[in-house]
BAKE-37826 format. One line per 2 residues: number of its first residue (from 1); for each residue x, y, z of N, C-alpha, C, O, CB. Coordinates in steps of 0.05 Angstrom, whole numbers, plus 5000, padded with zeros to 4 digits. Last residue first. Glycine has a CB too. Example, Ala and Ser with C-alpha at 12.3 -4.5 7.8 and 13.67 -1.06 7.14 Angstrom:
residues 2
2	5257/4955/5142/5273/4979/5143/5258/5001/5157/5268/5023/5161/5282/4988/5114  5264/4886/5156/5246/4910/5156/5264/4934/5156/5285/4934/5169/5226/4911/5181 $
end
This chain:
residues 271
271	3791/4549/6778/3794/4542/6802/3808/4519/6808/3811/4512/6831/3774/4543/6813  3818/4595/6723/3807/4577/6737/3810/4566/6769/3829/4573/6783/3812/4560/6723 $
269	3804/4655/6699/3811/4651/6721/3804/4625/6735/3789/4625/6755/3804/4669/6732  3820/4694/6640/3812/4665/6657/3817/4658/6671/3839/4648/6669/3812/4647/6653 $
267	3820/4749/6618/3840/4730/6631/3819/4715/6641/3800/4727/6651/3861/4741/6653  3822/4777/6553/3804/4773/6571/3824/4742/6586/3836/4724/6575/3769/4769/6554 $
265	3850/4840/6527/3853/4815/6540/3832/4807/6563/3825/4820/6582/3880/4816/6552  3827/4891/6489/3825/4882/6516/3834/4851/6518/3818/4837/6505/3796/4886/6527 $
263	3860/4927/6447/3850/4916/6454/3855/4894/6474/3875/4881/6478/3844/4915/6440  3855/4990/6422/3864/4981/6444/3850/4950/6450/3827/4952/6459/3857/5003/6465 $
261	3862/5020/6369/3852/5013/6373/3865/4988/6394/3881/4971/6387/3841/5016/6354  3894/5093/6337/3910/5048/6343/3878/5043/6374/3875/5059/6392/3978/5044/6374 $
259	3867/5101/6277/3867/5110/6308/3876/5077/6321/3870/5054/6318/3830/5124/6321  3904/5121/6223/3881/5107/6232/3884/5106/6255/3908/5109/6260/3874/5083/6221 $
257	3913/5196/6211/3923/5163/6211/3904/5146/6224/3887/5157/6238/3952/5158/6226  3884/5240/6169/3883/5228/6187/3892/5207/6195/3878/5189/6185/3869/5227/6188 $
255	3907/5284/6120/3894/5259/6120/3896/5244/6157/3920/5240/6164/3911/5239/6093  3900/5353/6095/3897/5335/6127/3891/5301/6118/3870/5296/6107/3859/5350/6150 $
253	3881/5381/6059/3898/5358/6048/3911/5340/6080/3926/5321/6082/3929/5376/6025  3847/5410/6078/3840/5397/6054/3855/5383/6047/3849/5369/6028/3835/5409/6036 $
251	3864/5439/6118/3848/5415/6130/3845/5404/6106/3838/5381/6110/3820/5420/6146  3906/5463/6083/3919/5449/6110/3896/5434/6121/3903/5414/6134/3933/5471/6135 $
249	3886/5503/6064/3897/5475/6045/3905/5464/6071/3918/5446/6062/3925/5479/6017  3859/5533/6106/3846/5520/6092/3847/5495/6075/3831/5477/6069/3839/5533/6084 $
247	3918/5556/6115/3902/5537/6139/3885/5522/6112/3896/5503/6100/3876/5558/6170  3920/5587/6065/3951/5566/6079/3923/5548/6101/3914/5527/6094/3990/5594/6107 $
245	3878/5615/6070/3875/5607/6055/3901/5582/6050/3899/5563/6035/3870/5628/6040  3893/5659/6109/3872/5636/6114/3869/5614/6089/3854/5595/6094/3842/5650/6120 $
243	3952/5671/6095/3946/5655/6111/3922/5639/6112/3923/5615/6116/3949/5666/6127  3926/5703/6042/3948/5681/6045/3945/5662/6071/3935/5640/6069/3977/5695/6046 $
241	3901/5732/6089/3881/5729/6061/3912/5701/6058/3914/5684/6076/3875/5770/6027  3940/5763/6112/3920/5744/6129/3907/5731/6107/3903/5708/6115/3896/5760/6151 $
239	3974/5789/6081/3981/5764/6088/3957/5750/6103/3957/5726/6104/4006/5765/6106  3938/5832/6059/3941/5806/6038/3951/5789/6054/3941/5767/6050/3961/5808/6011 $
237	3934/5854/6109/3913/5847/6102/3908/5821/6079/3891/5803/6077/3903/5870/6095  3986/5872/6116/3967/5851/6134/3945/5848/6125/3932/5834/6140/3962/5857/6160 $
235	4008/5890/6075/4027/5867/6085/4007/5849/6108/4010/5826/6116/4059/5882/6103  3973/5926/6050/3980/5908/6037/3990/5883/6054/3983/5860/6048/3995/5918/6021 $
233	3984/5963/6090/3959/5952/6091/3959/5929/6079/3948/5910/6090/3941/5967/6081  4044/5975/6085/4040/5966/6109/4006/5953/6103/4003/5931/6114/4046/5992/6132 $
231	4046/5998/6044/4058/5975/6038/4049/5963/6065/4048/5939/6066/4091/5976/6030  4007/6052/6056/3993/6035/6043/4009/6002/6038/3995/5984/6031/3987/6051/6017 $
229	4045/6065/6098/4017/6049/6111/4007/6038/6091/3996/6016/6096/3992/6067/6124  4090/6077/6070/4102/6057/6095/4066/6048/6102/4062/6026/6112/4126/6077/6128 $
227	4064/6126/6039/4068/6100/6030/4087/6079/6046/4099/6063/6031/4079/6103/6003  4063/6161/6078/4033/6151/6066/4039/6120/6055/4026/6099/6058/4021/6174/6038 $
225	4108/6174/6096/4089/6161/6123/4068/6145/6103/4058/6123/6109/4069/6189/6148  4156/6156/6046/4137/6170/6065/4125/6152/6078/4127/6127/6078/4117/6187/6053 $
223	4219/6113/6054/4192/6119/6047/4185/6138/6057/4198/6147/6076/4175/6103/6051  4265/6079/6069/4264/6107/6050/4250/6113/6044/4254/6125/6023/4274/6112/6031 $
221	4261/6036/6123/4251/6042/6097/4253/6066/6087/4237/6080/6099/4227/6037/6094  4265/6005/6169/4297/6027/6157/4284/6023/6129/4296/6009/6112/4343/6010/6161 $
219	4230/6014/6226/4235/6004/6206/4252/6019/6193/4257/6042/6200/4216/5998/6195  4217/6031/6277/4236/6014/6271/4247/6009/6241/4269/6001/6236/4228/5992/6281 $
217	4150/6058/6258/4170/6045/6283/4196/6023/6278/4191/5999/6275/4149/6026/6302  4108/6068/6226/4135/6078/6227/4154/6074/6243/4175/6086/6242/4136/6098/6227 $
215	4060/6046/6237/4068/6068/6250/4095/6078/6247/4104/6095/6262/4064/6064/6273  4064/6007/6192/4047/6028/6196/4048/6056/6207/4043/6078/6197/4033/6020/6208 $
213	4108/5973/6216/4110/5993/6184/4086/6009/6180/4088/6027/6163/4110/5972/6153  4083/5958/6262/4104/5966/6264/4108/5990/6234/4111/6015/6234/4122/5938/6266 $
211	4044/5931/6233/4036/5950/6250/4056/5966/6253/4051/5990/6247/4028/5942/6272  4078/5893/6206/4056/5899/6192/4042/5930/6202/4032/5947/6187/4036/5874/6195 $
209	4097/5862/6249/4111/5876/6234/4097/5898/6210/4110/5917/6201/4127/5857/6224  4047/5834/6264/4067/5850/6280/4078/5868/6267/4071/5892/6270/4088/5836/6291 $
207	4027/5801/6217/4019/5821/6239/4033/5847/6243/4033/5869/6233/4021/5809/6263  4078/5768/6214/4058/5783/6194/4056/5805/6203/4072/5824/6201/4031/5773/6191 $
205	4074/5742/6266/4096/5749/6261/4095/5774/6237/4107/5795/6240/4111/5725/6254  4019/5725/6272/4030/5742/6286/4048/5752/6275/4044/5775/6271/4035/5734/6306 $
203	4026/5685/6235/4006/5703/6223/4010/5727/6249/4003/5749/6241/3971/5686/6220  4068/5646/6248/4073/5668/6220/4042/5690/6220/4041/5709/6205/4074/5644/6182 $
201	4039/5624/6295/4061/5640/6302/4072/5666/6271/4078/5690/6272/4088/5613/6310  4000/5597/6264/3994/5620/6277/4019/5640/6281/4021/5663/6275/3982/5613/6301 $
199	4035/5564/6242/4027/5581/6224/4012/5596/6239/4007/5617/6226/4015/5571/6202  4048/5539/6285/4071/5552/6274/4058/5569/6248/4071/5585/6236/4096/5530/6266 $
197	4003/5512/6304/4024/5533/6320/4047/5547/6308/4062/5563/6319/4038/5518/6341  3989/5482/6255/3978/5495/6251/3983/5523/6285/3971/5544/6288/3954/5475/6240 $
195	4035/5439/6259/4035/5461/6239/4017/5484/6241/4024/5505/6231/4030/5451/6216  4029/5412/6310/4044/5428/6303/4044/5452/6291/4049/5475/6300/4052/5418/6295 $
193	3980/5395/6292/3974/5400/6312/4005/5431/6309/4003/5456/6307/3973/5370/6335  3997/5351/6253/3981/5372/6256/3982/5399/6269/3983/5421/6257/3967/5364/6262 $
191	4066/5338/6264/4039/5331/6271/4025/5353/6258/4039/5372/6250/4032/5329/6303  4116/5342/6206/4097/5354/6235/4071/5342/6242/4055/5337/6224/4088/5386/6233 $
189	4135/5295/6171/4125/5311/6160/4116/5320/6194/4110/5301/6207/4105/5303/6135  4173/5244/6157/4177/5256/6182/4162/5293/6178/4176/5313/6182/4216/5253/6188 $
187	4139/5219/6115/4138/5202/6147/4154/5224/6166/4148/5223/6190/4159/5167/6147  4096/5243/6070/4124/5252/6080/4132/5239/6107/4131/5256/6125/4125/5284/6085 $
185	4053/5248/6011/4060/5244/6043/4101/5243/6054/4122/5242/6042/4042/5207/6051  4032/5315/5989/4058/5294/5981/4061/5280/6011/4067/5293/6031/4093/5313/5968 $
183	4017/5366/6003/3999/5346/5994/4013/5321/5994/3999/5303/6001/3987/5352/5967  4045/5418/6045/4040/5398/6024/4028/5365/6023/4031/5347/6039/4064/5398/6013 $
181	4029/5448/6081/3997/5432/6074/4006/5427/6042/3992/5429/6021/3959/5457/6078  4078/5459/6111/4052/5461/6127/4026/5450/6120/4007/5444/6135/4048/5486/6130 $
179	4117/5455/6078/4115/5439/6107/4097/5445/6124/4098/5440/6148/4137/5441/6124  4107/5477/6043/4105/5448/6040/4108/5433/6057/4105/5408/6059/4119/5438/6024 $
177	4095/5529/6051/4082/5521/6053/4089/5489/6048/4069/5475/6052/4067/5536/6043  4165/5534/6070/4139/5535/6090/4116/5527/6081/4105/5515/6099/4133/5560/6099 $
175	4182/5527/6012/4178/5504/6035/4167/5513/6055/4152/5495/6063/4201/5492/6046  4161/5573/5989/4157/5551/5976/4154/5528/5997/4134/5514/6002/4178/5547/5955 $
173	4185/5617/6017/4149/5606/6018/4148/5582/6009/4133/5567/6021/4126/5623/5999  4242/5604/5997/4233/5593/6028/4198/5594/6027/4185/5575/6036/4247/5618/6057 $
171	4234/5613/5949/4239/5584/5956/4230/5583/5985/4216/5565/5995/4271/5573/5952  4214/5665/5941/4202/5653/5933/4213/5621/5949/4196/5608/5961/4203/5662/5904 $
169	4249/5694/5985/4229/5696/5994/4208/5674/5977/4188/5665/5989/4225/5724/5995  4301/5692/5950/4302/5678/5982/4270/5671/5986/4264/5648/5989/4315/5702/6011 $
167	4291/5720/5903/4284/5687/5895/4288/5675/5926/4280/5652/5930/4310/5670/5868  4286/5770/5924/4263/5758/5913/4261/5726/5907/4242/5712/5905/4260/5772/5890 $
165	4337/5767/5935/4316/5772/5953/4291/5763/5952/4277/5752/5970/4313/5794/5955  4359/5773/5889/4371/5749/5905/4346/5750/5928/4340/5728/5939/4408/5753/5918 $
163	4342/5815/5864/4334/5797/5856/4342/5767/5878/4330/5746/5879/4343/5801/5829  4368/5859/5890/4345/5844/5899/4338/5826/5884/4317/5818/5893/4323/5857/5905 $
161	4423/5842/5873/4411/5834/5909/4397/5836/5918/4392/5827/5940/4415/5840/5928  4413/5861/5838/4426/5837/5832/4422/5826/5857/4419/5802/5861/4455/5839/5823 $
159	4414/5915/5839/4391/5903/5828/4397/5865/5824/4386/5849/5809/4386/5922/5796  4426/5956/5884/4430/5926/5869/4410/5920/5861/4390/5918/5874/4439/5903/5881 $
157	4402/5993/5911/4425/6001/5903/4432/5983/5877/4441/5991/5855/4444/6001/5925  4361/5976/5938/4355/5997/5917/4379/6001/5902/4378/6011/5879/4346/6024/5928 $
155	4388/5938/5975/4376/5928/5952/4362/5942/5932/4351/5931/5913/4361/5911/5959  4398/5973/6007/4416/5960/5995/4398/5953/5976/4394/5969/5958/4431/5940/6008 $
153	4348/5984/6039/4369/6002/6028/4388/5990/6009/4393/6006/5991/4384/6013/6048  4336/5932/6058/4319/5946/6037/4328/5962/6029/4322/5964/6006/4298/5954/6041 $
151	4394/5927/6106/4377/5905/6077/4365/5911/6054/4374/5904/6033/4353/5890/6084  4390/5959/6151/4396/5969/6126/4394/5951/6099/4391/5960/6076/4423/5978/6128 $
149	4325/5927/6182/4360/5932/6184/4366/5949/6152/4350/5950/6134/4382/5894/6186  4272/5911/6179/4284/5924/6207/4313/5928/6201/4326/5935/6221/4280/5903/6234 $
147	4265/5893/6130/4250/5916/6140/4269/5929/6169/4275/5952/6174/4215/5903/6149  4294/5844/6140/4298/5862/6111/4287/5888/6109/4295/5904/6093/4284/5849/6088 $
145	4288/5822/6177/4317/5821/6177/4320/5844/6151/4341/5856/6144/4330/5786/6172  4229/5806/6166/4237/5824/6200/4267/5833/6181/4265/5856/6172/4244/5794/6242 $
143	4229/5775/6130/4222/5797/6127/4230/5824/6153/4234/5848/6154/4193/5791/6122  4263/5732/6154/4262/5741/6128/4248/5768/6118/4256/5781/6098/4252/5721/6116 $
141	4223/5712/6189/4245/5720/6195/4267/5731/6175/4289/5738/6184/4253/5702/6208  4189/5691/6148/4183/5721/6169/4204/5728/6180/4207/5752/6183/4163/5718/6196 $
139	4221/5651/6126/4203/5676/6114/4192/5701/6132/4189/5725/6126/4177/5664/6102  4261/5621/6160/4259/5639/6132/4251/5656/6129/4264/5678/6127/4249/5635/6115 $
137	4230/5612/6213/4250/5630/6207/4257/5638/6185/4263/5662/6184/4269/5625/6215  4180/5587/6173/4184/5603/6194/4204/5624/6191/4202/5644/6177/4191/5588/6214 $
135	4224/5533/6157/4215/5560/6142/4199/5585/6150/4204/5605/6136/4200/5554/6122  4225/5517/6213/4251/5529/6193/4245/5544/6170/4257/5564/6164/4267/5508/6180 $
133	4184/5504/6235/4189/5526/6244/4217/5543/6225/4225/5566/6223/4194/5517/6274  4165/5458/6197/4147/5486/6192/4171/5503/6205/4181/5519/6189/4110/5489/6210 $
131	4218/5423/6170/4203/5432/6197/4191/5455/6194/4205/5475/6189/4220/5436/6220  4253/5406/6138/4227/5410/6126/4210/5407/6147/4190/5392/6147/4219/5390/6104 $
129	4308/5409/6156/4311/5430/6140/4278/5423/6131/4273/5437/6111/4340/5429/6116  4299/5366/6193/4299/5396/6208/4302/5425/6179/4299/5449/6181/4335/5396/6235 $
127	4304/5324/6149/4280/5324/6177/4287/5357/6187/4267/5370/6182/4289/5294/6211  4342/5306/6131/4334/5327/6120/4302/5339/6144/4287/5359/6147/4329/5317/6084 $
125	4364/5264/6152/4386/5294/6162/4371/5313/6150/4378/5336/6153/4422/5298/6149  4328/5224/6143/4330/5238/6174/4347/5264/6175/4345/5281/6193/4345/5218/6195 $
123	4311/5218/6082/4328/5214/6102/4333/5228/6129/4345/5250/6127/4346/5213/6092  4275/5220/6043/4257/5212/6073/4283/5205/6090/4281/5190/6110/4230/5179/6071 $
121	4297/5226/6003/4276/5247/5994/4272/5242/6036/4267/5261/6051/4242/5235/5961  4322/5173/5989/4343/5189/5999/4322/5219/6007/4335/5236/6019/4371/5193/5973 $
119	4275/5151/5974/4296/5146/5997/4311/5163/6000/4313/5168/6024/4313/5126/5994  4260/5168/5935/4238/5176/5951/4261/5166/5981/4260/5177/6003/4203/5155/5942 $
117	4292/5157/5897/4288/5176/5899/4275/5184/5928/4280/5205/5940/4277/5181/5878  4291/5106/5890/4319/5113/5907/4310/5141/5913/4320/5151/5933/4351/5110/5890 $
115	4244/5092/5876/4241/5080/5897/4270/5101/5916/4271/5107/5940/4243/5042/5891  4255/5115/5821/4228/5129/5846/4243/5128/5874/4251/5145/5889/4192/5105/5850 $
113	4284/5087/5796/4282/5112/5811/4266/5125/5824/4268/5146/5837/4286/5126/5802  4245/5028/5797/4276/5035/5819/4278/5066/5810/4265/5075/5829/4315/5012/5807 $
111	4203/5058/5760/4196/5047/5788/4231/5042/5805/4236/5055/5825/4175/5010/5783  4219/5116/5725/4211/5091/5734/4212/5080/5759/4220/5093/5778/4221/5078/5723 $
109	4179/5179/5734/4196/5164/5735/4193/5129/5735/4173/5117/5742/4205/5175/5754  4126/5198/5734/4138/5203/5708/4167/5184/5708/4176/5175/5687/4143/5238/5704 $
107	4119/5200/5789/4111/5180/5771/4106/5182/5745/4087/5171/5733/4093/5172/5778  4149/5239/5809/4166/5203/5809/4137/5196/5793/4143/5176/5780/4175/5177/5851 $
105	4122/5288/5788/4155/5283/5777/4154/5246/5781/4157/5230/5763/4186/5303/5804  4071/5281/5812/4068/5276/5789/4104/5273/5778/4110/5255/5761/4048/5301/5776 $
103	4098/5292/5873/4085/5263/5866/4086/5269/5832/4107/5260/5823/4047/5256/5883  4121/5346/5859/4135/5318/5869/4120/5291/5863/4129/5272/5850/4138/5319/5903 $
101	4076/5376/5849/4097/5371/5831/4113/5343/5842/4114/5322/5829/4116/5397/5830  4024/5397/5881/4041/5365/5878/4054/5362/5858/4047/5343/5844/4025/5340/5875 $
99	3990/5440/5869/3997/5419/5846/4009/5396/5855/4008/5376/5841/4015/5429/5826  4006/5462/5922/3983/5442/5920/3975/5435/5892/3954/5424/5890/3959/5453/5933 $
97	4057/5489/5913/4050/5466/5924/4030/5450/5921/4034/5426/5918/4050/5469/5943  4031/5528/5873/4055/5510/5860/4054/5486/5881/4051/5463/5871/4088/5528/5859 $
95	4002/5545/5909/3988/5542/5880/4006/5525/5867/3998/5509/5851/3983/5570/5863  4033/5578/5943/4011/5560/5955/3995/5544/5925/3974/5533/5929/3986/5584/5976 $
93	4073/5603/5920/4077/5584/5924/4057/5568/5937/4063/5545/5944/4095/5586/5931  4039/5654/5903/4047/5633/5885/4052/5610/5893/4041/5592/5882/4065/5638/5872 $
91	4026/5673/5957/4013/5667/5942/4019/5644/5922/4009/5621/5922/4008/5687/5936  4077/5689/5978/4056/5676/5998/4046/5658/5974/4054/5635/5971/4029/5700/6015 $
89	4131/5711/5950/4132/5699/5980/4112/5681/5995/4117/5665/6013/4132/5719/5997  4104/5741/5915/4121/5706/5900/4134/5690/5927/4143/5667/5927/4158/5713/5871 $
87	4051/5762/5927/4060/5747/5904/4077/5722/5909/4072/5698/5907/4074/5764/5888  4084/5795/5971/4067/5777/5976/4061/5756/5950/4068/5733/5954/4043/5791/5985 $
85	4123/5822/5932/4130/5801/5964/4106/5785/5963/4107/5762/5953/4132/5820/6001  4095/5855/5914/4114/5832/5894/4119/5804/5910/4120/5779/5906/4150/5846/5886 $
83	4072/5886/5942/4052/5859/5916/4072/5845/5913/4069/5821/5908/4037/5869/5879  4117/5911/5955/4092/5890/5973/4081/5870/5964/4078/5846/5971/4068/5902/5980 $
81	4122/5939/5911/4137/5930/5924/4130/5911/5938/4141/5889/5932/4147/5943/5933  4070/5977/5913/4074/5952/5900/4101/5929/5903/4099/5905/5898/4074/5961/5874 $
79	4084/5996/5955/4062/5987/5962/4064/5964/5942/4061/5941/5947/4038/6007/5961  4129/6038/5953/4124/6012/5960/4104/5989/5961/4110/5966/5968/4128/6014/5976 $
77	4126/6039/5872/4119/6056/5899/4119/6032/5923/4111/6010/5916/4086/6075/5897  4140/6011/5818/4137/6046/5831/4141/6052/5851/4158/6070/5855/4116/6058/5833 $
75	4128/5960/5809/4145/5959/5835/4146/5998/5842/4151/6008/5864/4183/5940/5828  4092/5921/5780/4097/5946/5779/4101/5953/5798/4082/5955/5814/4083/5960/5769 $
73	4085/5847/5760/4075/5873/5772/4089/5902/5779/4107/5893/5793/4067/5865/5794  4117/5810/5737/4105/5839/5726/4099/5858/5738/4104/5881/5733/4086/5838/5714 $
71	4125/5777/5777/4155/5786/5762/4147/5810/5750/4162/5830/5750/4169/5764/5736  4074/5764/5805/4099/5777/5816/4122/5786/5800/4138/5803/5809/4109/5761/5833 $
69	4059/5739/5750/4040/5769/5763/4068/5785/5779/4079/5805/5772/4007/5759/5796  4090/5684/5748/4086/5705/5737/4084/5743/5732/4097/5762/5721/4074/5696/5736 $
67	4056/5671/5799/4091/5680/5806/4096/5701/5784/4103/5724/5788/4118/5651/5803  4007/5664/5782/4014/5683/5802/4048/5689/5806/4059/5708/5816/4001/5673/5830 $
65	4014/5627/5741/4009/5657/5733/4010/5675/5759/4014/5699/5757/3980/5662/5718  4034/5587/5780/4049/5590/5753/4046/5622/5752/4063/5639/5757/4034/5573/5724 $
63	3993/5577/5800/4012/5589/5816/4029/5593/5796/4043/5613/5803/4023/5576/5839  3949/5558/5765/3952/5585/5788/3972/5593/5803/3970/5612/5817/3937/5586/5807 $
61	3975/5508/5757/3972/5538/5728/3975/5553/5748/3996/5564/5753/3940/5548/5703  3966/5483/5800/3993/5498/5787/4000/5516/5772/4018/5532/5771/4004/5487/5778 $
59	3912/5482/5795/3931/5500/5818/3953/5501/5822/3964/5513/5840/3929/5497/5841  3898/5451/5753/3885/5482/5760/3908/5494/5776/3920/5515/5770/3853/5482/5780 $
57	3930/5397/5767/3939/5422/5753/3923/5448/5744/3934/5464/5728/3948/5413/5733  3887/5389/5815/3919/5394/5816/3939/5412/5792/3955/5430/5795/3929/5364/5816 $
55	3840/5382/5783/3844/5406/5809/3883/5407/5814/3898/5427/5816/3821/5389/5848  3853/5345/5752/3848/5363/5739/3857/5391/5760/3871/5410/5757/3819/5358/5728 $
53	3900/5286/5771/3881/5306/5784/3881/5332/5776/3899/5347/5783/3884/5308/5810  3916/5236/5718/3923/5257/5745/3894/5279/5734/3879/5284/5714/3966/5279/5745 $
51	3928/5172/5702/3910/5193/5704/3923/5211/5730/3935/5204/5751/3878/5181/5708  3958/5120/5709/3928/5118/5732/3911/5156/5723/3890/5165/5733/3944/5115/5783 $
49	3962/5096/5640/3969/5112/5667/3940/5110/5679/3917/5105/5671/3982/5148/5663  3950/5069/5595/3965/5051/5614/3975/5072/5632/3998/5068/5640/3989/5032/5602 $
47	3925/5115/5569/3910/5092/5582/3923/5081/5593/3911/5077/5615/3899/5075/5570  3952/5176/5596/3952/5161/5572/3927/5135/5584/3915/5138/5606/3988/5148/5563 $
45	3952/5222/5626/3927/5221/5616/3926/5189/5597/3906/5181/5587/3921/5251/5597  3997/5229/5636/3984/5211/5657/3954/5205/5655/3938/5193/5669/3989/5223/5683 $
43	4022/5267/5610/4025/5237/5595/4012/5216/5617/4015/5191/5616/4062/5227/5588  3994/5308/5620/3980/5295/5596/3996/5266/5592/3989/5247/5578/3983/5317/5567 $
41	4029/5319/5664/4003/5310/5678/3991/5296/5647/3979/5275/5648/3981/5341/5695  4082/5331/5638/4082/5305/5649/4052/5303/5660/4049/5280/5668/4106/5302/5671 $
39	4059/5383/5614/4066/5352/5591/4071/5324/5613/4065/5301/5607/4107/5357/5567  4053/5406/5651/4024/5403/5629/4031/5370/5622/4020/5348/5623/4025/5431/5590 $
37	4101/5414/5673/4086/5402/5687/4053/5389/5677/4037/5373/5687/4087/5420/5706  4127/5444/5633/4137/5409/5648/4113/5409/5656/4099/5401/5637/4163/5402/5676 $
35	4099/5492/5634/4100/5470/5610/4102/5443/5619/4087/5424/5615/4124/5473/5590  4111/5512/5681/4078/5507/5673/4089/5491/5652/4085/5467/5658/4054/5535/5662 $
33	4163/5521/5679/4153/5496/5698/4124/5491/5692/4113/5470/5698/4157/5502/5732  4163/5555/5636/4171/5530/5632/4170/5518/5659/4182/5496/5657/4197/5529/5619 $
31	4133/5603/5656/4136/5590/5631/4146/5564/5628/4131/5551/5613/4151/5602/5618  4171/5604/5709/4136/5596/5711/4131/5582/5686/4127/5558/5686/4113/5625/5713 $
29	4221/5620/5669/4216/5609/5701/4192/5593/5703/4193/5569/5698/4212/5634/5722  4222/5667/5641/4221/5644/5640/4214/5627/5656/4192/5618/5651/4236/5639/5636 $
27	4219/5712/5677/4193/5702/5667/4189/5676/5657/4169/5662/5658/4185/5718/5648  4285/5711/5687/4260/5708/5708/4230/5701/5689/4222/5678/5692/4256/5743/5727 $
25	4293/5745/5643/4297/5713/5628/4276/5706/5664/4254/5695/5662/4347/5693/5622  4256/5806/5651/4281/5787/5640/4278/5761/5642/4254/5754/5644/4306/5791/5652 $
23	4222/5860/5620/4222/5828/5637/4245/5822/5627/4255/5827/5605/4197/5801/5630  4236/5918/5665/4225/5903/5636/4224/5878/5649/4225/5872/5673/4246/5904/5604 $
21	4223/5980/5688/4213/5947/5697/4207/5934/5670/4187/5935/5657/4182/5945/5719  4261/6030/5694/4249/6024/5678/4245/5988/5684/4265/5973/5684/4263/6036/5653 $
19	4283/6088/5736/4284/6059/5737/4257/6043/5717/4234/6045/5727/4283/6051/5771  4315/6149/5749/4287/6138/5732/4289/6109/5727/4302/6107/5707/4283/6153/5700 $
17	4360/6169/5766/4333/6172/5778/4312/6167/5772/4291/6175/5783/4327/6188/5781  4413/6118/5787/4391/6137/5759/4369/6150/5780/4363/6143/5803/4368/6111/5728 $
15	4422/6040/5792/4419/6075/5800/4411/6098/5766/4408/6096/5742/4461/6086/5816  4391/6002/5777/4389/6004/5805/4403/6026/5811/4400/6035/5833/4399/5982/5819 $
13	4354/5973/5717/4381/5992/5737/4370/6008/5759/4349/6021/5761/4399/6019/5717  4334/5913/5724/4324/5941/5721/4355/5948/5729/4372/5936/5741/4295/5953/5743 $
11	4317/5851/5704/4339/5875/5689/4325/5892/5706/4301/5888/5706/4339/5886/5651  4289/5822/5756/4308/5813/5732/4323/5833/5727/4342/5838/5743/4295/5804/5705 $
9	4237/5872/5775/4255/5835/5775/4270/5841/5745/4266/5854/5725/4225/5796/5773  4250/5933/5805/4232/5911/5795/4245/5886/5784/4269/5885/5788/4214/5922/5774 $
7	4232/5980/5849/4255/5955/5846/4239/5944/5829/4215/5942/5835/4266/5936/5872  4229/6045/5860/4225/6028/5838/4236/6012/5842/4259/6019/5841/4230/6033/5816 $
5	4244/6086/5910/4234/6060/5916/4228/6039/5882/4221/6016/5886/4201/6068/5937  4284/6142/5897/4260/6128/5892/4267/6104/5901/4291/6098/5902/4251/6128/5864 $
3	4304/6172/5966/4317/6163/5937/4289/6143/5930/4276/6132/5947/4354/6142/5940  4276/6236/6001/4286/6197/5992/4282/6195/5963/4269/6206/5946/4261/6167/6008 $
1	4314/6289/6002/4291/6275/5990/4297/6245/5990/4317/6233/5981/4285/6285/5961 $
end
C-alpha cells in the first residue's frame, strides 16, 4: 500500500500513520511582513511624505493571506499538496511583488542609505542571479527535479525537508516573478520582449509536466492514478490561471523607454 501523502508546514511528524497539520512559527512569517509593511505604507501617509499606493498595499495584504492560505491549507491527499505549491510557489508571491516592498523599504530609509543601498542593489555580479531564465530554472526546474526523482519520497519522510522545499519554491517564485513584472525599476532588468519568452517557456514547462503527472509517466509519486490527475488538474489549470495573471502584471507595470528619435542633418552645399 502507498505510504500516506499528508505533508503539512512547519510541525507535522513525518512518520506514523496518522500525520496531524498544526501551525508553527511559519505563520509568523506573512503576520509580520503584513505588519512592516502596514506601518511603513501609514508612515507615508504622514504630510511631509509623498503618500503610498492604496492598490499596492491591497496586493500585499493579498499575498500576505495567500502565503498564509498556503501554510493552512490541508495537505491530506495530493491534490492539496498542489494547493500548497501553487499557493506559496505562484500565487502569493505575485501579491507580495506587486506591493513593491523594495521601493516602500528605501523610502522609509534615509537619503545616503538609500543611495548605498540602491548601489550595491544594481551591481553587475547580481545581473544573472535576477534573469527571468534563473528563476526559470528554479521554479520549474524545481518542480521537474521534485516530481521526476526520489525528492517527493523523501520529503514524506522529513518533515524538515519539506519544509526546506516549501520555502525553495516560495523565494525562487518570489524572484521569478520579480524578474518578470516587478514594479521596482531595475537598469539591468530583461527587455520585455525577453520576459515574456521565458514566461512562455514556464507555461510549457507547467504544462508539460502537468500531463506527464496525469498520465503517470515518469513521475516517482506514491500516489493513486485518481489522485496523480486530480494534483495533476490542479498543476495546469491553477498554473495557467497564475501565469495569465504573471503576463497581465507584466503589461501593467510595462513602462516604456522613450523612443531615441533620429535626427536629420541638413548639409549645405555651396558653390
Amino acid at each position: 500500500m502507498s505510504p500516506p501523502l499528508v505533508v503539512g508546514p512547519a510541525l507535522v511528524s513525518a512518520h506514523g500513520t496518522e500525520h496531524g497539520t498544526t501551525v508553527g512559527p511559519a505563520l509568523l512569517v506573512p503576520l509580520l511582513a503584513g505588519w512592516l509593511y502596514l506601518a511603513a505604507a501609514l508612515r507615508q501617509r504622514a504630510p511631509d511624505r509623498p503618500g503610498w499606493s492604496h492598490w499596492r498595499t491591497a496586493a500585499f495584504a493579498a499575498g500576505c493571506a495567500l502565503l498564509a492560505t498556503g501554510l493552512l491549507v490541508p495537505t491530506d491527499d495530493f491534490a492539496g499538496h498542489m494547493w500548497q505549491h501553487l499557493l506559496l510557489g505562484m500565487l502569493a508571491p505575485l501579491g507580495l511583488v506587486l506591493g513593491a516592498p523594495g521601493v516602500l523599504t528605501l523610502r522609509c530609509l534615509d537619503r545616503r542609505t538609500g543611495r548605498t543601498a540602491l548601489r550595491r542593489l544594481s551591481h553587475p555580479a547580481l545581473r544573472p542571479l535576477t534573469h527571468p531564465v534563473t528563476g526559470l530554472l528554479l521554479t520549474a526546474g524545481g518542480l521537474w527535479l521534485l516530481y521526476l526523482t526520489p525528492l517527493y519520497r523523501a520529503t514524506l519522510d522529513s518533515a524538515a525537508l519539506h519544509d526546506l522545499v516549501n520555502l525553495h519554491f516560495l523565494l525562487s517564485g518570489l524572484l521569478f516573478t520579480w524578474s518578470i513584472a516587478g514594479p521596482e525599476p531595475y537598469p539591468h532588468r530583461a527587455r520585455v520582449p525577453v520576459r515574456l519568452v521565458v514566461l512562455g517557456a514556464a507555461v510549457v514547462a507547467h504544462a508539460s509536466l502537468a500531463q506527464l503527472m496525469y498520465a503517470g509517466l515518469l513521475v516517482d509519486v506514491p500516489a493513486t492514478a485518481e489522485q496523480l490527475r486530480a494534483g495533476a488538474t490542479v498543476m495546469y489549470y491553477g498554473g495557467d490561471l497564475a501565469e495569465i495573471l504573471l503576463a497581465l502584471a507584466l503589461l501593467t507595470t510595462w513602462r516604456p523607454g522613450p523612443r531615441r528619435r533620429t535626427v536629420g542633418t541638413a548639409v549645405t552645399v555651396g558653390s
